[in-house]
C-alpha positions, -999 to +999 in steps of 0.1 A: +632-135-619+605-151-597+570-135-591+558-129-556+537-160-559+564-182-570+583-171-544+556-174-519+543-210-530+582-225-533+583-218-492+555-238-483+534-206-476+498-197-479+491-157-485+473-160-448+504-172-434+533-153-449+513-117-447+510-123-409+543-134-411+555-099-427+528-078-404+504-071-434+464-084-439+462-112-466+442-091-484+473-064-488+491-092-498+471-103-525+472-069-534+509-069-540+510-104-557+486-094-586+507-056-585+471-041-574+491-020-551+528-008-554+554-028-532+584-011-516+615-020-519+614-025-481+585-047-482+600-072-512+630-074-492+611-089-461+587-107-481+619-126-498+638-128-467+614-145-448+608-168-480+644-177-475+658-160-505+682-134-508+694-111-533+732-105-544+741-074-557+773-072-585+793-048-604+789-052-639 
C-alpha cells in the first residue's frame, strides 16, 4: 500500500497544492502525511480521489 506522500508526489502535487485542492491548510496536511494527526476515512478517500486513485473493494 502507498503512503500519503507517495501518493501525493506520483500526481505531480505539492502539499500547498493538493490541501487547497482537498479544502485543508498545508500545514493540516503535513500533519496527516507524517500521521501527526488522525485522517478519516472520508478525508483519505478525497485525498486519493483527487490524486486519481481509487480503491476496489472484494470479497475474500
Amino acid at each position: 500500500m502507498k503512503s500519503l506522500k507517495e501518493i501525493r508526489k506520483s500526481s505531480g502535487l505539492s502539499q500547498k497544492e493538493l490541501a487547497k485542492k482537498i479544502g485543508v491548510t498545508q500545514q493540516q496536511y503535513s500533519r496527516y502525511e507524517v500521521g501527526v494527526n488522525k485522517i478519516t476515512l472520508e478525508m483519505y478517500l478525497k485525498i486519493i480521489n483527487t490524486c486519481g486513485y481509487r480503491i476496489k473493494i472484494e470479497k475474500v
